[in-house]
C-alpha positions in Angstrom: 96.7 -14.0 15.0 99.8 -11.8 15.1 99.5 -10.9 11.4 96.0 -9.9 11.6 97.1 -7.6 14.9 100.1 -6.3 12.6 97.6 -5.4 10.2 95.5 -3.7 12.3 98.4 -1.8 14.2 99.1 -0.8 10.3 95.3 0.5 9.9 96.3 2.4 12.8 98.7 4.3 11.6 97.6 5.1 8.8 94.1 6.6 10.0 95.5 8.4 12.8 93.2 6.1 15.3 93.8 4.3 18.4 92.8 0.3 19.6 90.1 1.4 22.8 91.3 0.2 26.1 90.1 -3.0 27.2 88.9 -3.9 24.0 90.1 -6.8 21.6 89.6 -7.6 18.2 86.9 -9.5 17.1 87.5 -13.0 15.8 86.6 -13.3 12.5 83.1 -14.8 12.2 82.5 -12.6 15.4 80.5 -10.3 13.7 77.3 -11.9 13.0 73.8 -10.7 13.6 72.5 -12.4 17.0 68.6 -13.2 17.3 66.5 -11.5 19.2 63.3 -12.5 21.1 62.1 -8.7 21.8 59.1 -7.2 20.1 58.6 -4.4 17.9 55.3 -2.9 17.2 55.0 -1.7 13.6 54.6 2.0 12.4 51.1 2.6 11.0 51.3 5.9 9.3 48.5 8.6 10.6 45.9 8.8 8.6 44.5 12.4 7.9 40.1 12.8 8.2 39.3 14.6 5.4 35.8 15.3 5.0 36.7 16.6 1.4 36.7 13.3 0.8 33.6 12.9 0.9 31.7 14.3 -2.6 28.5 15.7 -1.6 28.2 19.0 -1.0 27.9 20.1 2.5 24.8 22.9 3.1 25.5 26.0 4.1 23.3 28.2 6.1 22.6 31.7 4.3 20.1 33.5 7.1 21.1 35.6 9.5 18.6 37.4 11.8 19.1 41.4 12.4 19.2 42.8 15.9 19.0 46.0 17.7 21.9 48.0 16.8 22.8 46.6 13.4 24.1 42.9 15.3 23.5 40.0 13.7 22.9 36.4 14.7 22.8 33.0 12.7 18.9 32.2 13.9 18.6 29.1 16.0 16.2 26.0 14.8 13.5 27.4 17.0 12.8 31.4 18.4 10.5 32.4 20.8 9.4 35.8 20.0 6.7 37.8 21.9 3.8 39.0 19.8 3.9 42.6 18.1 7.8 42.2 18.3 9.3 42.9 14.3 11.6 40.3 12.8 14.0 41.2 10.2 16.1 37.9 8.2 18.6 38.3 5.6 19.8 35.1 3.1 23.0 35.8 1.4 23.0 35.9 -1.9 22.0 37.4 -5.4 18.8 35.6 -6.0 17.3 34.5 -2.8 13.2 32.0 -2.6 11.5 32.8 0.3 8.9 30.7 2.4 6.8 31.8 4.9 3.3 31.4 7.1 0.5 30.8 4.3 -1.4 33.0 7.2 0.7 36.2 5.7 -0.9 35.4 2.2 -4.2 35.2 2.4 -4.8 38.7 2.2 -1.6 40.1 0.7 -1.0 40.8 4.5 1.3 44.7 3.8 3.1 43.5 7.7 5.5 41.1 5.7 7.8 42.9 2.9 10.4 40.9 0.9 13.4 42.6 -0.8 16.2 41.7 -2.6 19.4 43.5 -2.5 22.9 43.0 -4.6 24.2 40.6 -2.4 21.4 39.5 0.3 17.5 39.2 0.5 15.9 40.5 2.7 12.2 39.4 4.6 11.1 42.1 7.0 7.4 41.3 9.3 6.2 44.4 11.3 3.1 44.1 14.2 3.3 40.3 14.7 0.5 38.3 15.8 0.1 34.8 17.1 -1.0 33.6 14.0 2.1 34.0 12.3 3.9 31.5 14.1 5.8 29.3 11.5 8.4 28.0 9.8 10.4 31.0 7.9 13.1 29.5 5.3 15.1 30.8 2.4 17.2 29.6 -0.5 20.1 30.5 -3.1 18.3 30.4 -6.6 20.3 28.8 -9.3 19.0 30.8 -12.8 19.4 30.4 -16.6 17.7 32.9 -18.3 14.7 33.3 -16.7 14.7 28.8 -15.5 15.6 28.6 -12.2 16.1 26.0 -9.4 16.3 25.7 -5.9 20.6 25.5 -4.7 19.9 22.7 -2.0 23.4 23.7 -1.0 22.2 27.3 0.1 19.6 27.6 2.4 18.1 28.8 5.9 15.4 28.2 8.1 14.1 28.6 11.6 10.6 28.4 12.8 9.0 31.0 15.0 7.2 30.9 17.9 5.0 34.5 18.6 3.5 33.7 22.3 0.8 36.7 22.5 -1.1 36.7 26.3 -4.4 34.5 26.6 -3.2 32.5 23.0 -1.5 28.9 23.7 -2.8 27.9 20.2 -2.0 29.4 16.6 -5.8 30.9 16.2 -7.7 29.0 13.3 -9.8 30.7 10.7 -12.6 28.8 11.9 -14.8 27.1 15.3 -14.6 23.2 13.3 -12.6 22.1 10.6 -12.3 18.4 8.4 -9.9 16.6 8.5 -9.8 13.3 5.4 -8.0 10.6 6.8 -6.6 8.7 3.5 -5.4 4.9 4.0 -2.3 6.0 1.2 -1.2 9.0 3.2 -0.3 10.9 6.4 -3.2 13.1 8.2 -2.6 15.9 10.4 -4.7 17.4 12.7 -2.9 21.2 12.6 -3.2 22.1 16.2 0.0 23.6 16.3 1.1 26.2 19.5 2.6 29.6 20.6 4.9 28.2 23.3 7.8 26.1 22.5 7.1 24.9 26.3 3.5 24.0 26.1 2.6 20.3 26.8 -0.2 18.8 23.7 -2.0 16.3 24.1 -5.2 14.7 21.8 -8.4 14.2 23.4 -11.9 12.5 21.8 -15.2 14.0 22.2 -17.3 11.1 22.3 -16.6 8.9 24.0 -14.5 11.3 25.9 -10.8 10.0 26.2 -7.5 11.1 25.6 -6.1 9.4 22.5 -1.8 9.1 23.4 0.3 9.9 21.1 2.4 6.1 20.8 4.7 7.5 18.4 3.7 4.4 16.3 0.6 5.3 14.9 0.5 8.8 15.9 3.1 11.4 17.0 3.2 15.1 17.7 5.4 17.2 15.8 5.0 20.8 17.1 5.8 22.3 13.8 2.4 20.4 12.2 0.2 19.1 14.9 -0.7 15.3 15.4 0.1 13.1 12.8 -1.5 10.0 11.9 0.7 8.0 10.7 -1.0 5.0 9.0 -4.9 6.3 9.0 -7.6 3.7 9.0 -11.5 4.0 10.2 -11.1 3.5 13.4 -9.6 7.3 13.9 -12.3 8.7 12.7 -14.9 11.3 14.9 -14.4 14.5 16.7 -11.3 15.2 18.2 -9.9 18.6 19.9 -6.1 19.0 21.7 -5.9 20.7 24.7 -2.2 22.5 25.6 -1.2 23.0 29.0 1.3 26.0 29.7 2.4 28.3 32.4 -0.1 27.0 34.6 -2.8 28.1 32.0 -4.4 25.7 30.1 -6.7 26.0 26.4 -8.9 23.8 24.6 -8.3 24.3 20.3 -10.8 24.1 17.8 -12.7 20.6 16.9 -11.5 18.2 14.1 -13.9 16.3 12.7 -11.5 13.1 10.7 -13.2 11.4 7.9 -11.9 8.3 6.2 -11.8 8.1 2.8 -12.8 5.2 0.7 -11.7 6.3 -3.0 -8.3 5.7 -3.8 -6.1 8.8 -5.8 -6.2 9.2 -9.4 -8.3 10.6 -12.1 -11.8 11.1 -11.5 -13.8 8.1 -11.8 -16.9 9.4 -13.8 -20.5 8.2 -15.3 -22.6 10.0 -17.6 -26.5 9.8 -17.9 -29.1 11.3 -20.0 -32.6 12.4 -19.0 -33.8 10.6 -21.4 -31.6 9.3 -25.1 -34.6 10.1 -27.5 -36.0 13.8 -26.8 -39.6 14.7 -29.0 -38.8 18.3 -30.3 -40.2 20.9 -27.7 -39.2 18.5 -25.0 -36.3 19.4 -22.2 -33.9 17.5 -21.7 -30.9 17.4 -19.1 -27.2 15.7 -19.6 -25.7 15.0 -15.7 -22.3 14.2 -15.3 -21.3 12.5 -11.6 -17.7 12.2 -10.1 -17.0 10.4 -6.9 -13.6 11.4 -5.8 -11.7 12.2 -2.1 -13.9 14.7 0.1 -10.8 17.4 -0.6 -10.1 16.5 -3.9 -11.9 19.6 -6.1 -13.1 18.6 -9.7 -13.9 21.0 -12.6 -16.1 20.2 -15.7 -16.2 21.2 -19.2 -18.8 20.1 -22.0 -19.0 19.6 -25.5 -22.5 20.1 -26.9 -24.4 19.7 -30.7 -25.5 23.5 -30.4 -22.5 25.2 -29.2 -20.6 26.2 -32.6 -24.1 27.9 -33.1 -24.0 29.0 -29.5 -27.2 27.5 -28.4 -28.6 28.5 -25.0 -28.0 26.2 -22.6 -28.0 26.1 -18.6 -24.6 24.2 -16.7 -24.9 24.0 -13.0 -22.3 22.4 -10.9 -22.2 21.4 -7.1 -20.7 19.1 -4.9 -21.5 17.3 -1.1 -19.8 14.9 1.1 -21.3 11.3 1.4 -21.2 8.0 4.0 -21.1 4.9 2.1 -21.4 3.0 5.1 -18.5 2.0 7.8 -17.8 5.5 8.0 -16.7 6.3 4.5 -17.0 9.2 3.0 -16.5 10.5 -0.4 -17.4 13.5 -2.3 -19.9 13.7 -5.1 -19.4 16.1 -7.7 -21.7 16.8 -10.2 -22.2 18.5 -13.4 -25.7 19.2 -15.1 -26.2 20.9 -18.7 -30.2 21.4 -19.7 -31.3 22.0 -23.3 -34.8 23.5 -23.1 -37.1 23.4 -26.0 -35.1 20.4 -27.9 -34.8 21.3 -31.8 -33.1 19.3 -33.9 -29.7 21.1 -33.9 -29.6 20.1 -30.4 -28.9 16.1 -31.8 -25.7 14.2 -31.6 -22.8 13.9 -29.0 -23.0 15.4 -25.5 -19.3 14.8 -23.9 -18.3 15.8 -20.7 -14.9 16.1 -19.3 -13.8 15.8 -15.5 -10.6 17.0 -14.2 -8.6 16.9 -10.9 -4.8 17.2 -10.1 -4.7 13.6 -10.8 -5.2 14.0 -14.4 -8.7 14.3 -16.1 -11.5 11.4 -17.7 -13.7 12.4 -20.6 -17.7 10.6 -21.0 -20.1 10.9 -23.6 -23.8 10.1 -24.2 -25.9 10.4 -27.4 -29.3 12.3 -27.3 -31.4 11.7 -30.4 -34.3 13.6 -32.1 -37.5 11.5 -31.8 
């Protein structure tokens, strides 16, 4: 012990320190870690969000709706516009799609103008009427050459209520309208209304009943109307909504739903002939029948013997809505050509070709000379 304090007295010295009062040297051996019983919770590092993380590509709204005074506004989800008010929307961009009320179509209505500036488009609708209400949307066009495709990344919408006095429901073209209720598919009866705040409901003429909208087999959206979600024969008959508002209340137009039996797909088409052996003189007729859906719209063509010698020949289409019994209906399209005075040029192949947006079926029938 007194060389190791000799030592120390000698460290000293030579570093210019002092021993601390009241201190003494640690033994040797004295210096060892001592365990512990306390608790340390571990560092975890922060973690950042980062919602670039994240690769798809986040949309971005491109309309903004003009105001008095040159202000502008990004357009809520939903506006409530009185009627005969103007509405001016601008979608940022160089090559801007628009969609709007088919209402604003139908007669190349000159109250709706669409123009596109160097770095916006612009949709401008003077003198509005109920009947406008709508959905009004844009969106950034993506082009090569003159190929172009929708930027889903680039886009606007908001849909328009115009309230005009004595008019809780968008006015229809018409007192009664069809509605086809497919098995395959949604159905919408379109009574749509004027006043976000209007309460809809669905009512049956006969018998007389409101039908509720469950939300499971049909809901309301007030951008559409009622929606059937699942349709099935039980829905069908004459319904009408009635929409409360304001303390004023309005009955719509009538519905009349009608379930359709034929599935989708090509038309499903038979040919017959008058008669297959025609005495020369004799008239003879070719008909060509279709049963399809009741909205479903079929078009004909034929090929005839005469008609690289353009022989005269008469082709009359129509078309009517039919019950098959349990309440389905179907539509029955047909197509007759008639060959008067046979000869025998008129001989050989008549083929007849039906077509729908589903795709098209071709038939044929000989007709011989007797």
């Amino acid at each position: 012990n007194n060389i190791f304090r000799i030592s120390l007295s000698l460290v000293c010295a030579v570093t210019g320190q002092h021993l601390p009062k009241n201190k003494r040297p640690k033994e040797p051996g004295e210096n060892r870690i001592k365990p512990t019983n306390k608790k340390v919770k571990p560092k975890i590092p922060k973690i950042k969000d980062r919602d670039s993380a994240d690769s798809t590509p986040k949309t971005q709204s491109i309309m903004m709706q003009v105001l008095d005074k040159g202000r502008f506004q990004k357009p809520a989800a939903t506006l409530s516009l009185l009627a005969g008010q103007s509405v001016e929307l601008r979608c940022k961009g160089s090559r801007i799609g628009w969609s709007y009320p088919a209402y604003l179509d139908t007669f190349k209505d000159s109250r709706i103008s669409i123009k596109q500036n160097e770095r916006y488009g612009q949709l401008t609708l003077v003198n509005s009427t109920s009947a406008d209400t709508g959905e009004f949307s844009c969106w950034g066009q993506l082009c090569s050459g003159y190929i172009c495709r929708k930027d889903e990344a680039k886009t606007g919408s908001t849909y328009i209520f115009f309230t005009e006095k004595g008019e809780l429901f968008v006015p229809s073209p018409s007192y009664f309208d069809v509605v086809y209720l497919n098995p395959d598919r949604q159905a919408v009866v379109p009574c749509r209304v004027t006043v976000l705040s209007a309460k809809v409901t669905l009512h049956r003429e006969f018998p007389a009943k409101e039908i509720p909208a469950n939300g499971t087999d049909i809901v309301y959206d007030m951008k559409r109307g009622f929606v059937y979600l699942q349709p099935h024969s039980e829905h069908q008959g004459v319904v009408y909504c009635r929409a409360e508002a304001g303390g004023r209340s309005q009955i719509s137009i009538k519905y009349q739903l009608l379930y359709v039996a034929v599935p989708s797909g090509p038309p499903s088409t038979t040919i017959l002939a008058s008669s297959n052996k025609v005495k020369s003189g004799d008239d003879v007729s070719v008909l060509c029948t279709v049963l399809g859906e009741p909205d479903v719209e079929v078009e004909f063509t034929w090929i005839f013997p005469g008609q690289k010698d353009e022989r005269p020949v008469t082709i009359q289409d129509t078309w009517r809505l039919i019950h098959r019994g349990l309440g389905h209906t179907t539509r029955l399209s047909q197509s007759v050509i008639t060959v008067e005075d046979f000869e025998t040029i008129d001989a050989g192949y008549y083929i007849c070709t039906a077509q729908n947006l589903q795709g098209q079926t071709t038939v044929a029938t000989t007709v011989e000379f007797s």
